[in-house]
N, C-alpha and C positions, 0 to 999 in steps of 0.2 A: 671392574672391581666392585666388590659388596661395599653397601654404604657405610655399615660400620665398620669394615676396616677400613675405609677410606677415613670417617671422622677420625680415627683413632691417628695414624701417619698425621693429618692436618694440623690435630695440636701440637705436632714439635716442628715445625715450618713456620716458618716468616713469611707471612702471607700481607700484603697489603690490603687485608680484611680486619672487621673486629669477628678474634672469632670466637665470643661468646655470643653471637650469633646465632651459632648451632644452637643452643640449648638454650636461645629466648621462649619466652610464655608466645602463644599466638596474641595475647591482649596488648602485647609490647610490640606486635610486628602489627596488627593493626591498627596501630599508632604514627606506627611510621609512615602505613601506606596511605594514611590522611592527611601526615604530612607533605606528601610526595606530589598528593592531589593537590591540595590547596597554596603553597610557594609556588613563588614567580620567580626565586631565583633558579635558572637551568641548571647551575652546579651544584646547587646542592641537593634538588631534584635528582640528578643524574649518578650523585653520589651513592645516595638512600637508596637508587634503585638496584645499583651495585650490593651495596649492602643486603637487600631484602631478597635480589635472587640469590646471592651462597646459602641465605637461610630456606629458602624451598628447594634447594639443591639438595635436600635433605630431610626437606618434609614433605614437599608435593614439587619431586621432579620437572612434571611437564608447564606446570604454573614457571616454575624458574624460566624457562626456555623463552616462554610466552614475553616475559620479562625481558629477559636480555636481547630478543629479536628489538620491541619497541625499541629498547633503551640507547640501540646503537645507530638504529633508525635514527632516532632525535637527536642524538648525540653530532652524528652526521651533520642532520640539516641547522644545528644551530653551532656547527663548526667549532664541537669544543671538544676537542680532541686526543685530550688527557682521559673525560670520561670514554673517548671510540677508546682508548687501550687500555681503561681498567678494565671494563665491561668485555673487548675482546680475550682479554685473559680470564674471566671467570668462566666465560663461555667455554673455553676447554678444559675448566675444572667438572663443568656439565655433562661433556663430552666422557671425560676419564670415566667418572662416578657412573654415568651408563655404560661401560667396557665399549664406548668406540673409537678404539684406542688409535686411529687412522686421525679420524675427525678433531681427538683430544690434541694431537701433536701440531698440526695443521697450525689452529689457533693459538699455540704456545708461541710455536715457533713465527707466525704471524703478530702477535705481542709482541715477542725482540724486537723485530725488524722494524714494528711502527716506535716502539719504546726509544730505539739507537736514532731512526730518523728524527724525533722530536725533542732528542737528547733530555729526554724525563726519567734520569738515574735511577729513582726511586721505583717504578714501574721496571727497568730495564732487570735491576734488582730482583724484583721478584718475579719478571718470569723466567730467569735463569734457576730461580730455585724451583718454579711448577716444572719447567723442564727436568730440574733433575728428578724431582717428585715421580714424572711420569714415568722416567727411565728406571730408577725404582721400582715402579709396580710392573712394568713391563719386563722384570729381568735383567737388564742391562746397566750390569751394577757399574762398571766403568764409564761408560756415558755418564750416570749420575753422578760419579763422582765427578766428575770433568766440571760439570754443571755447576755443582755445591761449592767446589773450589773457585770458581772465577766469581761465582755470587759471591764468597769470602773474602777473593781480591777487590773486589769491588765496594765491600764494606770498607776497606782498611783505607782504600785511598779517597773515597767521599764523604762516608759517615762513620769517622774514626772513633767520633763520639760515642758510637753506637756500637756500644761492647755487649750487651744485651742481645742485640742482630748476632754478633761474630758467637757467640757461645752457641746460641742454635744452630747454627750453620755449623759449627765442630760437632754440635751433638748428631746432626744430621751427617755427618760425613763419617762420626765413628759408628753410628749403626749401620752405614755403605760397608764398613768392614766387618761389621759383625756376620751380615750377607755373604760375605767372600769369606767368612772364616780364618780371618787374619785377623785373632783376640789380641793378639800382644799389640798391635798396631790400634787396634779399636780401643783398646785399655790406654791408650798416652794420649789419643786424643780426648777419649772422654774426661780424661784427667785435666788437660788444655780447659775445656769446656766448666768443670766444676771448679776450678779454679778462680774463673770469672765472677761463676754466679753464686761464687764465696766473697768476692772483693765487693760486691753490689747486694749483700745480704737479701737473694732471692731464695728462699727455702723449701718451695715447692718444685723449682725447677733444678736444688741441689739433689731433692730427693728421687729425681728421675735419672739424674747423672749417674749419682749413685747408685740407681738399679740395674743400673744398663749397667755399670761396672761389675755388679754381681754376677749377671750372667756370661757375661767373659771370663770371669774367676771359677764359672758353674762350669763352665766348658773348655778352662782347661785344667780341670779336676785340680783346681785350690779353693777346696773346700772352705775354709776357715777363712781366708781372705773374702770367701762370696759373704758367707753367712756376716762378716764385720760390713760389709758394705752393705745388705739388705738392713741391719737395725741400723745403720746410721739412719738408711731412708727413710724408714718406719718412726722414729723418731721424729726428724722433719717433718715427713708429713704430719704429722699430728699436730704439730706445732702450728704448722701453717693453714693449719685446720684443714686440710685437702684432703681429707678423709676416704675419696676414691682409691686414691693412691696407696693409703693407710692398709684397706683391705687387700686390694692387690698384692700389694709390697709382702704380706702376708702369706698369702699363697704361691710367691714364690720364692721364701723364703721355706716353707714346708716342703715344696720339692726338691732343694738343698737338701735337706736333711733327710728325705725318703731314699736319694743318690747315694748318700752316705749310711743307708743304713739303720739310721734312729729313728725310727720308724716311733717311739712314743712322740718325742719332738715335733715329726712331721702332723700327726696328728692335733696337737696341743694348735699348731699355726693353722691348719688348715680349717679349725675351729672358729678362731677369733675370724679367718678368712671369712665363714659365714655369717657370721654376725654385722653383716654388711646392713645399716638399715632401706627401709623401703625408699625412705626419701633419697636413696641417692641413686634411685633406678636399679631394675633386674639388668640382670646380665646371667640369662638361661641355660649360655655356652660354657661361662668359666664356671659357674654351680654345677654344671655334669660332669666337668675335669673332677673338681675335689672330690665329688661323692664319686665317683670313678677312684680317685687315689687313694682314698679313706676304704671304701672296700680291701683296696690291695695291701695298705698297711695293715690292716687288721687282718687279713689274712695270713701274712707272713709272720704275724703275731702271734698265730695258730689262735683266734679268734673268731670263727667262721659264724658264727650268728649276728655276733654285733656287725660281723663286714654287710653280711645281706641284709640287716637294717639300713645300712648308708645305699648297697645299691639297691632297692626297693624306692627312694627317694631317688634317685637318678630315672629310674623307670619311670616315674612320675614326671620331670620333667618331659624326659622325649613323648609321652603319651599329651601333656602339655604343648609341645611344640616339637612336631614330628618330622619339621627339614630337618631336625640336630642329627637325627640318626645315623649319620654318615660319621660322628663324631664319639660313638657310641662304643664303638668295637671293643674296646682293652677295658668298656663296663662290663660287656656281655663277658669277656675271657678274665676277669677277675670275679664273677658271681660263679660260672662255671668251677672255678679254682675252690670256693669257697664250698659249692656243694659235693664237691666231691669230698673235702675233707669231712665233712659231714655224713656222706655215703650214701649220699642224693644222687645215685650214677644217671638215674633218667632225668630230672631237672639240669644236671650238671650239661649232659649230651647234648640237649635241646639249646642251651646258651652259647654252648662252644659252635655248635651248629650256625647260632644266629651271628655267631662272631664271623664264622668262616665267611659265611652270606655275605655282611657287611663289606669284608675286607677283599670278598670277591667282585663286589659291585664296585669298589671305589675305583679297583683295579682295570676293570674294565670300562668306567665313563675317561680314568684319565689317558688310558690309552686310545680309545674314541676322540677326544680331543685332539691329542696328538696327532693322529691320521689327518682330522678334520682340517688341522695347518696347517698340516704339508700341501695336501690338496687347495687348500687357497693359494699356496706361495705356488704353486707350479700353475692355476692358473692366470693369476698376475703376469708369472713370464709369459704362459701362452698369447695373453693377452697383446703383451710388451711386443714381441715375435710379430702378430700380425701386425700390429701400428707400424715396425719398421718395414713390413711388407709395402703396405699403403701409402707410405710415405716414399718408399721406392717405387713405385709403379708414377706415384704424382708429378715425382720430376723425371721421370721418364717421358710422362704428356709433355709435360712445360716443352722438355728437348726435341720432341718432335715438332710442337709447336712453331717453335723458334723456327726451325728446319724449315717448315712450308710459307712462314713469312719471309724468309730469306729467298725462296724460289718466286714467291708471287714477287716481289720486288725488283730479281736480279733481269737481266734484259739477255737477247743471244749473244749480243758483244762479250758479256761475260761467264758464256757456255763455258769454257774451258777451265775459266777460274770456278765456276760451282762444281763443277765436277772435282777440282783437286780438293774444292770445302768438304764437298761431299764425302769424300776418302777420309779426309782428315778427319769428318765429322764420329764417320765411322768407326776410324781407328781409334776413336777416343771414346766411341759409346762402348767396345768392346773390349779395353781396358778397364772399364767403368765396370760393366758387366763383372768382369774376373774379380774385383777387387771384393764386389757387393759378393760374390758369390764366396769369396773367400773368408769377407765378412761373416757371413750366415750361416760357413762351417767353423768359424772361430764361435759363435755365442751359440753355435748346437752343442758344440764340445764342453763349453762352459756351463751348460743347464746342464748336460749328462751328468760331469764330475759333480755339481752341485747336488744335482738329484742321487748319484750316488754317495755323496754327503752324509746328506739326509738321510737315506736306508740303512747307513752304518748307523750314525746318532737314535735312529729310531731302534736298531736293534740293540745296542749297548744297552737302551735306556728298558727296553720289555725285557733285557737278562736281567736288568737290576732287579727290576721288578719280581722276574721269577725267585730270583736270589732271596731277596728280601720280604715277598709276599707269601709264595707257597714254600716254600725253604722255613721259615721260619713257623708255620703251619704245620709242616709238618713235624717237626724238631718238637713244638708243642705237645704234636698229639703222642710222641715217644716218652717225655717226660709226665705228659698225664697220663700215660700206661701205666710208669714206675709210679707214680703216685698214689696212683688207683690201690695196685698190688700193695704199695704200703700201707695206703690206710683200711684197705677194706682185710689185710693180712691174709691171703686168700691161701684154704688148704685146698683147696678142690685142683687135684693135678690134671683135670681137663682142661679148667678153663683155665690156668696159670700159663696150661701149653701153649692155649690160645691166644692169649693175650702174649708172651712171648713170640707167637707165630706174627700177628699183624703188627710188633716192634720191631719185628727182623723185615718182614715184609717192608713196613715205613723206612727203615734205616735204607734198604735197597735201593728202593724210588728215590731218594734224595741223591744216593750216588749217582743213577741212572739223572735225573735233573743236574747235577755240578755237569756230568759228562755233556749233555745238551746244552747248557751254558758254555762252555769251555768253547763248543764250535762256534756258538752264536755270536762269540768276545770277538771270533778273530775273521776276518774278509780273505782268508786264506790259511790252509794248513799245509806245512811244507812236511816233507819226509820224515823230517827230524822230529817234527813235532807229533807226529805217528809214530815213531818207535818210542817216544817219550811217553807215552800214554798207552802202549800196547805191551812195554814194560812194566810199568804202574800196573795193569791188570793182572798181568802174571804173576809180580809180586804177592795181590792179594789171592790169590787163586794156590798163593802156596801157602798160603797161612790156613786155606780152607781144607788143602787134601796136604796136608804134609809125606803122606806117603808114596806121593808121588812127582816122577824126576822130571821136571818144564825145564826145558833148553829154547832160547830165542837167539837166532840168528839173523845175521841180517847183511847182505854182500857189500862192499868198501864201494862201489859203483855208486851207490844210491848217494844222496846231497838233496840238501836246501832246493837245487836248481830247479827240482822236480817238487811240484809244489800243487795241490787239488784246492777249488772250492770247499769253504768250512761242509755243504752239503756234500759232496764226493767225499770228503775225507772223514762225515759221521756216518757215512754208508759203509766205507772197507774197515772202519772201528770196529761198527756193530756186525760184520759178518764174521772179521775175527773172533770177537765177544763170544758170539751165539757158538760160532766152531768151538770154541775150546770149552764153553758151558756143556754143549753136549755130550763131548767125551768127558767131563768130568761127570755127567750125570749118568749117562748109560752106556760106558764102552769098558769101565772095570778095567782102565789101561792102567798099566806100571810107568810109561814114558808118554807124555805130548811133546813134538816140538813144531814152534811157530818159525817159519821162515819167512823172510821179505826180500826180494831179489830184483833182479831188473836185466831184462832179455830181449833184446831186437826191439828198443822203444817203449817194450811193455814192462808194466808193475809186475810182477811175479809174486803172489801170496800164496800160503800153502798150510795146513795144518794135517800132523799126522798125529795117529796114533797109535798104542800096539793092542788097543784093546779087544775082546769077543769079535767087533763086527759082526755084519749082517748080512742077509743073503739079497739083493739090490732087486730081485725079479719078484720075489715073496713081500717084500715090505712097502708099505704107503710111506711117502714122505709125509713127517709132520710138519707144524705148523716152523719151525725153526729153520728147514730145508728149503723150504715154501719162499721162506721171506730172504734168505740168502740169497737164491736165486732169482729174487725181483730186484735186490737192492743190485744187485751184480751187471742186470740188466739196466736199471737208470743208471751205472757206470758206464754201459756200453762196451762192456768188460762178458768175458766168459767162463760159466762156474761149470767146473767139473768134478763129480766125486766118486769116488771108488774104494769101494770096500766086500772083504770078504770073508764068511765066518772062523773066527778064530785066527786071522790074521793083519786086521786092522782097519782104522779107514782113513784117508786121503782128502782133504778139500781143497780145491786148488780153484782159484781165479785169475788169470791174468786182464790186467786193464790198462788201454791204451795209454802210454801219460799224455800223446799228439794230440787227446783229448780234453785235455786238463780247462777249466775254468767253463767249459760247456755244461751246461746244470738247468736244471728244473726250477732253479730258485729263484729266479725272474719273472716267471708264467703269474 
């Protein structure tokens, strides 16, 4: 996890730290650490030291580490052992904040166990909540919550007192559900939560309730309930002088009102937002959002000058601080936006360009990542696998062992009884055998499934991405067509064609993409779900030639039972597809019809037409015929076509179904 979003999660946890901490002066931590030198008392030596590594946990990492090795060293040798389990609990906050997220967990959950052994509540307390913290940034929102709740129950039955404790602990459990996108549920705890820290007139921790309630109300489009919940906070905060919050609360309160539309409004907020002064620290990331948002409101304001003054200032930051750029993208497709209404088509290009860039890189490191964890988790089992090899071969020794001190011991008197041991011994290494061996086909089968898990989840998760990254790219570049032609009002009927040719062109590719998503969705295409989509094409195919009669057929044999890999079943799509495109492009026919049948085991597919045809000895196949009759071949299946002039043509593949789930898609 990055450090700053680590600090950020910290300050709403109950940590058994001070953690103003973080953001002490270095003249205040070199204070401490004089202190820490010159006391003789160990505990409170040991305490400070605690204290002084969370603050290099955040300012010089490896210094921290340095820290908490001695601290637990000493802690150890002077047998005071409150400080071995603060110190071992910070130690996996070290862990986390570096993403080693193995290491981090180790020593959480090493915390519990010394906490419950020395029955020290208040430690037990809070590493129930680093644990949920960690399951948190790790994903595992139901583990955290598991965690946040018994840290909960555990406030209520030891420190009742401590109603301060229990509202954080609500507040943290109603952002657990903000995570799962269960707002109505996040919305009655945080209400629990602010309720509290209404009774105990705390108003900088009312005004974080209250934001978090805002964006519950933001997501699930109650408008007017967010925006009353962001001025309550805004208000508090100022009260409470917590002026960080103050700005914040601001900027997202502007994004309210950008969702709704009032785009003057969001402006107006997004303004004060910057007015953040210096004394309370940059924050480089949320300054690129607004001038990113402020572009686009002013954009849709039909504003396009004053929008590229705000992003011109955002440019500046990332030229400032060039890791943001990943963060950049919807600046570059709001300045694009901006110069096009201006009729900047080449500035405009070069943005949308650098947008694409952006959106194609991110796309590409998180799917590398993905890969990169599969690959650890399958070698872990690998791992696992031979340890229990090892471990079977070891008491295999031990058993032979046994065996040859039972011969060196036994005497002839007792030849006949080692001989029946012997048997017996046998009989029982050879059940033993069977058992292991059966073993090792039971956890093959369990990595396979798991692993084929895995390659589902991984391919859902690269459709979505297709779905939602070039899907929406390209959607983009149709509406900036139409945009283009609006603003630039184009009479020139070449380039009008043109530009209508590459919006029909784009509009095609994204069908073409849904269709490649669709197979990708599914671990299998059954029949039905072939004629369901080879109807669908028909349909639009009649919308394109109206004057001509499509009949799809398809014989009462065929079912569900009969079922292809998603790859077999986008190969007999696409040579449908291409069939029936062809005669709609060059056969001049009055009738196509699609058949799908089923005959001695085999698929039966067929397209005919009545159109010109061709003479089959005269003509090259092109590149359409070419690719039918490859895709037909990875079926395993065989294409045949026939055609003759002014009399029609024929495509026909039969493919085995005894075939079925055999695929290329594994190699």
């Amino acid at each position: 996890m990055k450090f700053e979003a680590y600090k950020k999660i910290v300050l709403v946890l109950l940590i058994a730290l001070p953690l103003t901490l973080i953001a002490q002066s270095p003249k205040k931590i070199d204070s401490l650490l004089q202190v820490m030198e010159t006391t003789s008392n160990d505990s409170i030596k040991l305490r400070l030291t605690n204290q002084v590594s969370f603050y290099f946990i955040f300012n010089d990492i490896e210094k921290a580490l340095t820290l908490l090795n001695n601290g637990i060293k000493e802690a150890n040798e002077k047998e005071f052992y409150f400080g071995v389990n603060e110190l071992t609990n910070t130690k996996g906050i070290y862990f986390d904040v570096k993403g080693i997220k193995d290491s981090a967990r180790h020593y959480f959950e090493k915390g519990l166990e010394m906490s419950r052994n020395l029955k020290i509540k208040s430690i037990e307390q809070m590493s129930l909540n680093n644990l949920g913290m960690y399951n948190w940034n790790s994903g595992n929102f139901q583990e955290a919550l598991n965690y946040f709740y018994q840290a909960l129950e555990m406030n209520a039955i030891h420190s009742p007192q401590n109603i301060q404790g229990e509202s954080v602990y609500l507040n943290n459990i109603g952002l657990i559900y903000q995570e799962l996108k269960q707002y109505e549920k996040a919305l009655e705890i945080h209400q629990k939560a602010l309720k509290i820290r209404e009774e105990i007139n705390l108003e900088s921790e009312q005004a974080i309730s209250l934001a978090n309630m805002g964006v519950c109300f933001k997501s699930l489009s109650r408008f007017k309930e967010s925006i009353q919940s962001y001025q309550r906070a805004i208000t508090l905060a100022k009260s409470a002088n917590s002026m960080r919050y103050y700005y914040s609360f601001h900027g997202n309160l502007a994004n309210v009102y950008f969702e709704m539309e009032e785009y003057e409004q969001a402006i107006a907020n997004y303004k004060i937002a910057l007015q953040r002064p210096v004394s309370l620290g940059e924050n480089p990331k949320s300054d690129l959002s607004i001038y990113s948002n402020l572009t686009a409101a002013h954009t849709k304001l039909n504003q396009p000058k004053i929008a590229l003054s705000y992003a011109e200032k955002g440019f500046e930051i990332i030229e400032k601080t060039p890791k943001l750029i990943n963060f950049a993208g919807t600046l570059y497709k709001n300045a694009a936006e901006s110069n096009y209404l201006l009729g900047n088509t080449k500035k405009g290009s070069d943005f949308l360009a650098s947008y694409i860039s952006i959106n194609d890189s991110i796309f590409s490191k998180n799917n590398a990542e993905a890969i990169a964890g599969l690959e650890v988790k399958f070698k872990t089992q690998e791992k696992e696998i031979q340890l229990a090899e090892t471990r079977a071969e070891l008491a295999e020794k031990e058993l032979k062992i046994g065996r040859k001190n039972t011969l060196i011991y036994g005497t002839s008197v007792l030849a006949l009884l080692l001989a029946i041991l012997g048997y017996l011994l046998y009989k029982h290494q050879k059940i033993k055998n069977k058992q292991l061996q059966k073993e090792n086909e039971l956890k093959e089968a369990l990595n396979q499934i798991a692993t084929q898990n895995k390659l589902q989840e991984q391919r859902l998760r690269i459709s979505r991405d297709l779905h939602d990254n070039i899907g929406a790219q390209l959607t983009f570049i149709i509406s900036s067509i139409e945009n283009l032609k609006y603003g630039l009002k184009l009479k020139n009927e070449k380039m009008s064609q043109k530009l209508n040719t590459i919006s029909s062109f784009t509009t095609n590719t994204i069908y073409e993409l849904r269709d490649t998503i669709w197979a990708m969705n599914k671990p299998e295409i059954t029949i039905e779900d072939l004629k369901s989509r080879v109807i669908n094409y028909i349909d639009k195919a009649r919308e394109m030639a109206a004057n001509i009669n499509f009949e799809f057929k398809a014989d009462d044999q065929l079912s569900d039972e009969q079922a292809f890999s998603s790859i077999q079943g986008m190969n007999i799509y696409r040579i449908i597809q291409e069939a029936v495109h062809n005669a709609l492009k060059y056969a001049e026919a009055t009738n196509i019809e699609v058949h799908m049948g089923i005959k001695d085991n085999d698929l039966i597919l067929s397209v005919t037409d009545d159109g010109k045809g061709f003479n089959q000895s005269e003509t090259l196949l092109g590149n359409g015929l070419v690719n039918m009759k490859k895709r037909a071949g990875d079926l395993g299946g065989i294409f045949t076509l026939n055609s003759d002039t002014e009399k029609g043509t024929n495509i026909q593949i039969v493919v085995p179904l005894h075939l079925k789930f055999q695929t290329k898609e594994a190699s």
